[in-house]
C-alpha positions as CSV (number, residue, x, y, z in Angstrom):
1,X,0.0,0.0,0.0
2,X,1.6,3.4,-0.8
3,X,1.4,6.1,2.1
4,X,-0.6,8.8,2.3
5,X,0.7,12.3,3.0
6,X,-2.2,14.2,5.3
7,X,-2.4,17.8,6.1
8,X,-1.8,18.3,10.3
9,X,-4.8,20.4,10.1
10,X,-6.9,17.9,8.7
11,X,-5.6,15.0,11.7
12,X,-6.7,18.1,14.0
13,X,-10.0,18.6,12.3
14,X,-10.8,14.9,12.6
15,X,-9.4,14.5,15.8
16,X,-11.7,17.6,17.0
17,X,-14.7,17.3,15.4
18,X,-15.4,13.6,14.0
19,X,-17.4,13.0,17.3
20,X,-20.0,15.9,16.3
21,X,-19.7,14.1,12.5
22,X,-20.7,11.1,13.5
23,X,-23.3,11.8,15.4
24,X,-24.7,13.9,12.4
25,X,-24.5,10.8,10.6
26,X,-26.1,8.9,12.8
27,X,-28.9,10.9,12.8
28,X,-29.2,11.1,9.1
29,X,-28.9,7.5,8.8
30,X,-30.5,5.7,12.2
31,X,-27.6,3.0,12.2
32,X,-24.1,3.3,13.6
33,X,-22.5,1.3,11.3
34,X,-24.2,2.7,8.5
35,X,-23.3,6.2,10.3
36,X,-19.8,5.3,10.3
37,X,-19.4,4.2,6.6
38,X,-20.9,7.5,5.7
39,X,-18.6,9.4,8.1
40,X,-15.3,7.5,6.7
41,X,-16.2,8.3,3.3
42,X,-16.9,11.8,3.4
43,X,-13.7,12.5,5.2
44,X,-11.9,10.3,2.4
45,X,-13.4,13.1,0.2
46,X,-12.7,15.7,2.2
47,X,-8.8,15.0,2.5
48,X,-8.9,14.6,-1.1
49,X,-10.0,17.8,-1.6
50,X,-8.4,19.6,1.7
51,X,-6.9,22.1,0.3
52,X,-9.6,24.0,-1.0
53,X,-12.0,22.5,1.9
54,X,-9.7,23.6,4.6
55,X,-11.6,27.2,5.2
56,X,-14.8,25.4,6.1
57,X,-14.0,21.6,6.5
58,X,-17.4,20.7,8.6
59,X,-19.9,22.5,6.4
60,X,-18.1,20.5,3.3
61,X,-18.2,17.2,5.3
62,X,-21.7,17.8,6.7
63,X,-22.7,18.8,3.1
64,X,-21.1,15.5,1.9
65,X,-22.6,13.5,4.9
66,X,-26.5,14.7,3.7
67,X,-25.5,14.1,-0.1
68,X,-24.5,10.3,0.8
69,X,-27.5,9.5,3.1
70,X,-29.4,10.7,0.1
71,X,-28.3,8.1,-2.3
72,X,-28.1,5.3,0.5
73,X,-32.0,5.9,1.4
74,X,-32.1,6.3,-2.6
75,X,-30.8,3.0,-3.0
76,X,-32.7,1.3,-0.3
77,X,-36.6,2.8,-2.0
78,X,-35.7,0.7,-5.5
79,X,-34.3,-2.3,-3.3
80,X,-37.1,-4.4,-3.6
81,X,-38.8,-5.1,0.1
82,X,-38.5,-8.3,1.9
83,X,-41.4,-10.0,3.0
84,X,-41.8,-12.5,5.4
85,X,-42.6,-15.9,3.7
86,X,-45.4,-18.1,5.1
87,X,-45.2,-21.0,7.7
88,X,-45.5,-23.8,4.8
89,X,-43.2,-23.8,2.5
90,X,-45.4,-24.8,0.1
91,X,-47.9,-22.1,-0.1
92,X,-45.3,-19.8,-2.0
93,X,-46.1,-19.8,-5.3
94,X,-43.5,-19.3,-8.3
95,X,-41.1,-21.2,-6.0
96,X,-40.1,-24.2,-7.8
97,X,-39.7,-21.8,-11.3
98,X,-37.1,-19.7,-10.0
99,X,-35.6,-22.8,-7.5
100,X,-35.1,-24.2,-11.3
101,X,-33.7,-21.5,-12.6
102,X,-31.0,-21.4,-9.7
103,X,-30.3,-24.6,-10.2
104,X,-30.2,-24.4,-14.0
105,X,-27.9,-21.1,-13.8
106,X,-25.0,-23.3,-11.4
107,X,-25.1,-26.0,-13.9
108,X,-24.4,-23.6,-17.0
109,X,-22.1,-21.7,-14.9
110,X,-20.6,-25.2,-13.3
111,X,-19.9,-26.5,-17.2
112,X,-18.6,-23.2,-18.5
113,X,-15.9,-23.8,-15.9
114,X,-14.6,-27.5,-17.1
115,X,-13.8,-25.8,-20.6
116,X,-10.1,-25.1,-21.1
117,X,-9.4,-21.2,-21.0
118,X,-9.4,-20.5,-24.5
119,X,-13.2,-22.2,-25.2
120,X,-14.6,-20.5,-22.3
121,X,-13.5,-17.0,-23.5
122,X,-15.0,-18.2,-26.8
123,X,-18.0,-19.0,-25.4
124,X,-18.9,-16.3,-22.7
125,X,-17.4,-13.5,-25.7
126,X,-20.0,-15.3,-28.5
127,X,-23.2,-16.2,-26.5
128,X,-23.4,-14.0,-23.3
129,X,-21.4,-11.2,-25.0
130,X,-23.0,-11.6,-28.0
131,X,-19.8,-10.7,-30.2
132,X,-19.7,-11.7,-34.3
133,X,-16.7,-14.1,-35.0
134,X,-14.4,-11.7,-36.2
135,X,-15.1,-9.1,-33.0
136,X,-14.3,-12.7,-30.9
137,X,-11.2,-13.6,-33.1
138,X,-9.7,-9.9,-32.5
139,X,-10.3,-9.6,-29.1
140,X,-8.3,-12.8,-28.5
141,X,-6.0,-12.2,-31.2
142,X,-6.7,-15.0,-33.5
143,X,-8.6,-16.2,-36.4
144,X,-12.1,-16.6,-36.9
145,X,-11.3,-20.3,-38.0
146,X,-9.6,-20.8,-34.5
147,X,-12.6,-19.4,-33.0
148,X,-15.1,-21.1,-34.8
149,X,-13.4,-24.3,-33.6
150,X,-13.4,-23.5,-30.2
151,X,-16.9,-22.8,-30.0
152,X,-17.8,-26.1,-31.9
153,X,-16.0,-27.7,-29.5
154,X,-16.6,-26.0,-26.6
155,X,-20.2,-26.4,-27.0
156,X,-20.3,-30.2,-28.2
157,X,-18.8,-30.5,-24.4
158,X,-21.2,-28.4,-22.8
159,X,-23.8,-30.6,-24.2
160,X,-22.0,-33.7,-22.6
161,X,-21.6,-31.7,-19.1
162,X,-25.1,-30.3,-19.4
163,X,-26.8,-34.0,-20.3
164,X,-25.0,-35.7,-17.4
165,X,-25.7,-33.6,-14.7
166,X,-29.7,-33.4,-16.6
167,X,-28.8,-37.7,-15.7
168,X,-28.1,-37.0,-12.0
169,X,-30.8,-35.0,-11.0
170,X,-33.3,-37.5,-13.1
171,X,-31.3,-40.5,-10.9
172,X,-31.3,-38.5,-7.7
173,X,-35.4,-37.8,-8.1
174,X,-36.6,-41.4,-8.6
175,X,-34.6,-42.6,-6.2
């Protein structure tokens, strides 16, 4: 990690007044912790900018303090809102669609990771990037023979990976 120079004014200006800060934070907030990650970054921002802060530090950090709360509580409205789910289990409804998809996402993402280097870059760069041939074989810097190999390839043996782990779970079920 490479040391950081910091002003002695600013080390006084935390030292004297971070106590005030935080509680400000706190306020703004309602959490400590979250109180504290707001208070540590806007001082991070302030020492960036200290020397043109340094005539009125706390209005600057107290200005930075409000701006941050804003975009946490922000954030937290388009988080969608838990809800407690019911007793049974079963009543939830949707849950064996998206339990599949989970399941069906680790498999992909369990196969994509048996593939040697190369045909994995081929594969995530063509069919989750969505690149042509030629934008695949210039990214990896070679030919768009070498990367239409790969894919064929690649995806012959994610149809093996993909068929015997379809096997287990089929085996596993009637068990």
């Amino acid at each position: 990690m490479k040391s950081v120079r910091v002003d002695a004014s600013f080390t006084d200006f935390v030292t004297a007044r971070s106590t005030a800060l935080l509680r400000t934070a706190y306020l703004l907030t309602g959490d400590r912790g979250h109180a504290e990650d707001l208070l540590q970054t806007a001082l991070l921002r302030a020492a960036r900018r200290w020397r043109s802060v340094q005539d009125a530090p706390e209005a600057y950090v107290r200005r930075i303090l409000v701006n941050l709360s804003h975009d946490r509580r922000r954030l937290l409205f388009r988080r969608p809102r838990e809800a407690p789910l019911p007793p049974d289990p079963d009543l939830v409804r949707g849950a064996d669609a998206g339990l599949e998809r989970v399941a069906e996402r680790d498999s992909v993402v369990a196969a994509l990771a048996a593939l040697p280097v190369r045909q994995r870059q081929v594969i995530v760069l063509r069919y989750f990037e969505d690149l042509s041939v030629d934008q695949t074989a210039e990214l990896l810097r070679c030919t768009p023979g070498t990367v239409k190999s790969h894919a064929s390839r690649a995806l012959s043996r994610l149809r093996e990976l993909l068929a015997a782990d379809e096997s287990e779970e089929v085996s596993c079920v009637h068990r």
